[in-house]
C-alpha positions in Angstrom: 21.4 7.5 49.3 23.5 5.8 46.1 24.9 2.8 47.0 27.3 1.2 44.3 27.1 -2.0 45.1 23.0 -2.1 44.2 23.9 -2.4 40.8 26.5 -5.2 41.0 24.1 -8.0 40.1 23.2 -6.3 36.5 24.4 -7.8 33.6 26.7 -5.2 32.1 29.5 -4.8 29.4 33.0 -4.8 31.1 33.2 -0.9 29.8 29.9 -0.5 32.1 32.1 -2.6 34.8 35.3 -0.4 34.8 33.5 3.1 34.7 31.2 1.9 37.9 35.1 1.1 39.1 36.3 4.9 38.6 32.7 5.8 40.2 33.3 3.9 43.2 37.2 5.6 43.2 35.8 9.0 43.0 35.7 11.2 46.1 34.4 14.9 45.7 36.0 17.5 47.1 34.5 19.6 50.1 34.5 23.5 49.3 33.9 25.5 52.0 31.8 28.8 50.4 32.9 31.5 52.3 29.4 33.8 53.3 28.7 36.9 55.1 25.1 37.9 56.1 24.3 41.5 55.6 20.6 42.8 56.8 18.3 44.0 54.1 17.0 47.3 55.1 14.2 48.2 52.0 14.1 52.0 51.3 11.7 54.1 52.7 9.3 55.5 50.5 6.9 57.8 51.5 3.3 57.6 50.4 -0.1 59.7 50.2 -2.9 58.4 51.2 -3.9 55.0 52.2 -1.9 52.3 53.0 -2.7 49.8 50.3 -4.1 51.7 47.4 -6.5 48.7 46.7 -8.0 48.3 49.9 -10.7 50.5 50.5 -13.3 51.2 52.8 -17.1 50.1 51.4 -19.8 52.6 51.0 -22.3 52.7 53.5 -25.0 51.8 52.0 -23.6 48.6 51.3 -23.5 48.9 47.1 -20.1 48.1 45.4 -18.1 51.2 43.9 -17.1 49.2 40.9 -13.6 50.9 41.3 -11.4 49.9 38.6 -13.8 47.8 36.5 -16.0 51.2 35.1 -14.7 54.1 36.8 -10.4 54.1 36.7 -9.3 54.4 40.1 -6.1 56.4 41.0 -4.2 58.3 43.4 -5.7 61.9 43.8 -2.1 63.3 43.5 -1.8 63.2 39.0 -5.4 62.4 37.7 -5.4 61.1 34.2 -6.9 62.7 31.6 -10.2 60.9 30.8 -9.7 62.1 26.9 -6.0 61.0 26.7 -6.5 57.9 28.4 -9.2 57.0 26.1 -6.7 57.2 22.8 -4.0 55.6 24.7 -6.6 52.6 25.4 -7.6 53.0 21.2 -4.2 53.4 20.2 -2.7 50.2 22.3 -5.6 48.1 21.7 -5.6 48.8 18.2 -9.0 48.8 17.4 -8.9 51.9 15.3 -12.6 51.2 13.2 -14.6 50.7 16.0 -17.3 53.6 16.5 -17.7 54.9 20.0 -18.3 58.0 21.6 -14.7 59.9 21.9 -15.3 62.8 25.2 -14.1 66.0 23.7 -12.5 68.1 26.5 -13.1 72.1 26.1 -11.4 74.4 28.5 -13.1 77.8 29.5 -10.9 81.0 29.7 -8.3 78.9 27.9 -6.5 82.0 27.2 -6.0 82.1 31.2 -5.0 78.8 31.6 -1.8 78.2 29.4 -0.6 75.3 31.8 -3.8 72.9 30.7 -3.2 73.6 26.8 0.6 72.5 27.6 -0.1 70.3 29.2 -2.3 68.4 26.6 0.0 69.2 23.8 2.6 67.2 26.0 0.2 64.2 26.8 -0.7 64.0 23.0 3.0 64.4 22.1 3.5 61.4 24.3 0.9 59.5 23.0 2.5 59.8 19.5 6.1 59.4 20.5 5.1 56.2 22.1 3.1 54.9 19.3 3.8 51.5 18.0 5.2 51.3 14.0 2.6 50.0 11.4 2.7 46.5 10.9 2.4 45.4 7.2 1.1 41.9 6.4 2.3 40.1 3.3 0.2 38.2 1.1 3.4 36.0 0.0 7.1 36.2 0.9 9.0 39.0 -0.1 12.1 38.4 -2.5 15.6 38.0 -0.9 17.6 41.3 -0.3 20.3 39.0 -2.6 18.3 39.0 -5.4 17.1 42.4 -5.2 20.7 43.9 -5.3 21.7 42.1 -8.2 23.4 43.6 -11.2 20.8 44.5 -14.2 22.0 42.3 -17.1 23.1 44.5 -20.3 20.1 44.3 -21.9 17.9 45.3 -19.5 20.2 48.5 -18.8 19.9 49.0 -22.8 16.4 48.9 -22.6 16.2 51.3 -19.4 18.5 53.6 -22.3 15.9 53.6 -24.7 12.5 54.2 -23.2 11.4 57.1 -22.2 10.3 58.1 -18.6 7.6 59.7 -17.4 8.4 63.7 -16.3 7.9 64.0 -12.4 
């Protein structure tokens, strides 16, 4: 608890003296908030499946699945792609120059299956659309957009006059 009169013995300026003075004077104001409690209800959201997509029973004979470190573990319902996941893992890492075995995905009877080859062509479509812009690294600062939109000087535009340009 502050207590004013604590500070009475420190040797102060007579400013430091007056405003302790308004600070004992000063009474705050009691605000009553006005609240209403409402319950919070979450939605309800169906799911397939388990419970808790990370808890899962053990094999039986006791050796670990390695779910999620080697093999990617998802619901059943929308499997990945195991060839688009890999470029979206070398595009977003961007480790572009680093050899490894790409899987190359073939589809039998392709001609029968026109939902697969759309499907791919919208997954890759994604993949580009969602593609981060190049990144460009200068070696020193670039000049001031100031100083790059000023006017030529006379003799410089006389000069332009005069030489010939190349011919596309």
């Amino acid at each position: 608890d502050f207590g004013l009169a604590d500070y009475d013995y420190l040797p102060v300026s007579s400013e430091i003296k007056e405003l302790f003075e308004y600070i004992k004077r000063y009474t705050p104001k009691t605000i009553e908030i006005e609240h209403k409690l409402q319950p919070f209800i979450p939605d309800f959201i169906p799911a397939v499946g388990d419970i808790d997509a990370f808890l899962k029973v053990s094999r039986p004979d006791g050796k670990p699945d390695n779910l999620g470190l080697l093999v990617l573990d998802e619901p059943s319902t929308k499997q990945s792609d195991p060839t688009v996941l890999s470029l979206w893992l070398t595009e977003n890492s961007k480790q572009h120059n680093v050899t490894q075995q790409v899987k190359v995905k073939s589809l039998e009877n392709a001609e029968k299956n026109p939902k697969a080859i759309e499907s791919w062509i919208d997954s890759i479509s994604e993949l580009h659309r969602c593609k981060p812009p190049a990144t460009v690294h200068y070696a020193r600062p670039m000049p001031d957009i100031e100083t790059l939109m000023q006017e030529w000087s006379p003799e410089f535009e006389e000069l332009l006059g005069k030489v010939r340009r190349p011919s596309a």
